[in-house]
FISE-536938 format. One line per field, with one value per residue (C-alpha): residue number from 1; residue in one letter; x, y, z. Coordinates in nm, 2 decimals. Last residue first. Layout:
N
k	(NUM|...)
r	(A|...)
east	(X|...)
north	(Y|...)
up	(Z|...)
//
This chain:
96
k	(96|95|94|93|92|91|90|89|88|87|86|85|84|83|82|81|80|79|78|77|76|75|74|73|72|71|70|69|68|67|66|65|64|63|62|61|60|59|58|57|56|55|54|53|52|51|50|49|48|47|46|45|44|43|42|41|40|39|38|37|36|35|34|33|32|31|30|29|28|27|26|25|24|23|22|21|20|19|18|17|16|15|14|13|12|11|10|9|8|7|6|5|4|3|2|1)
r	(X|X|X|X|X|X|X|X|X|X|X|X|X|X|X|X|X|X|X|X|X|X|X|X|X|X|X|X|X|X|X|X|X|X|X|X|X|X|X|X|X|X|X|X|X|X|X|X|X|X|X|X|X|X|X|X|X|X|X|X|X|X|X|X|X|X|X|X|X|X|X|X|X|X|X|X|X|X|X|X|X|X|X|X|X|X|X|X|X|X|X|X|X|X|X|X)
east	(-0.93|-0.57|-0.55|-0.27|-0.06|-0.15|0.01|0.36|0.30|0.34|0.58|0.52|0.57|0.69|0.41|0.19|-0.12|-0.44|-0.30|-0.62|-0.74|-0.98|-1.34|-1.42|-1.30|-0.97|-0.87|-0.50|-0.33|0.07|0.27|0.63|0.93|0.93|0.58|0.31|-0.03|-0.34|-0.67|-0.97|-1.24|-1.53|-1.83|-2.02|-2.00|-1.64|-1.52|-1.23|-0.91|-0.59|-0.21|-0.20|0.11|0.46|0.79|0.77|1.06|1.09|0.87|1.00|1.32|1.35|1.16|0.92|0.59|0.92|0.71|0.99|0.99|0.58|0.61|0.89|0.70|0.38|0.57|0.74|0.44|0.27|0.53|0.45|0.13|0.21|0.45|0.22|-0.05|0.20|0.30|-0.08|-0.14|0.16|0.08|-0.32|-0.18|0.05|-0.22|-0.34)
north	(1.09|1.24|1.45|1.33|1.46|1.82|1.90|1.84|2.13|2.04|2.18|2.39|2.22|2.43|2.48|2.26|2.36|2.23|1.89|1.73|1.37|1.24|1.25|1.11|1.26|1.35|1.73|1.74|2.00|1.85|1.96|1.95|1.87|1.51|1.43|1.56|1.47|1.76|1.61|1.78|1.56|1.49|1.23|1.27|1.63|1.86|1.62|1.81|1.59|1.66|1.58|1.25|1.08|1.05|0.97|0.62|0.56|0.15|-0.13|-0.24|-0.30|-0.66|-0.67|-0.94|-0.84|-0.67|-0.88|-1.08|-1.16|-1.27|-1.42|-1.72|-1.72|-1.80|-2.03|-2.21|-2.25|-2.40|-2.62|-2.79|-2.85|-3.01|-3.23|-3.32|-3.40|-3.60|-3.83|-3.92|-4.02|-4.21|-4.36|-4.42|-4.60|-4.80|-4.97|-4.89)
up	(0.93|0.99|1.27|1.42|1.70|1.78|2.07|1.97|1.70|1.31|1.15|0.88|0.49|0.24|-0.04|-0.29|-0.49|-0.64|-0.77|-0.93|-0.92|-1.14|-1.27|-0.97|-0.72|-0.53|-0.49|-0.40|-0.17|-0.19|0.11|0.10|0.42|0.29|0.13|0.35|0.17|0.25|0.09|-0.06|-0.12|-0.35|-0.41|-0.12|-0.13|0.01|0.29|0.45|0.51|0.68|0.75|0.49|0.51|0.29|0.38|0.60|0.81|0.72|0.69|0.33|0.48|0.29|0.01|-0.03|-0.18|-0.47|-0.80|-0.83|-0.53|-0.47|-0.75|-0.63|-0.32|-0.55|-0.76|-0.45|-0.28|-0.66|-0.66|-0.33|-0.40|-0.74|-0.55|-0.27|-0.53|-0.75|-0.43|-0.37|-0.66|-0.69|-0.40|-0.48|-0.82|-0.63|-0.41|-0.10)
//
């Protein structure tokens, strides 16, 4: 090996290396590393019902709300929202 493989060699790990701490340094800035991130979670889809292949009405619990939201493709529409009803032990989850 001569000194041109070396320094080869040393500028590949160093480029290597600053592209980890580029992509870490991303990464925080961009909040992929915030710390609690896995906590209580506040919203959760109760139910589905499959209207045609290209539609769906969806039942989100946010908090102590329900949303009713039709998803499709020409966009997503807010059809109602109301208290929330708790849901019996029984049940567990129905979310498909």
């Amino acid at each position: 090996m001569d000194l041109l493989d070396i320094a080869r060699t040393v500028f590949a790990l160093i480029a290597t290396l600053a592209l980890i701490v580029g992509a870490a340094y991303g990464a925080r800035r961009l909040g992929m590393l915030q710390p609690g991130a896995n906590g209580p979670k506040r919203m959760r889809i109760t139910e589905t019902l499959l209207l045609d292949p290209r539609r769906r009405m969806v039942i989100v619990r946010v908090d102590d709300r329900e949303h009713v939201l039709l998803l499709g493709p020409g966009g997503d529409v807010v059809v109602g929202g109301m208290a929330a009803k708790e849901m019996p032990a029984a049940a567990g989850e129905t979310a498909t």
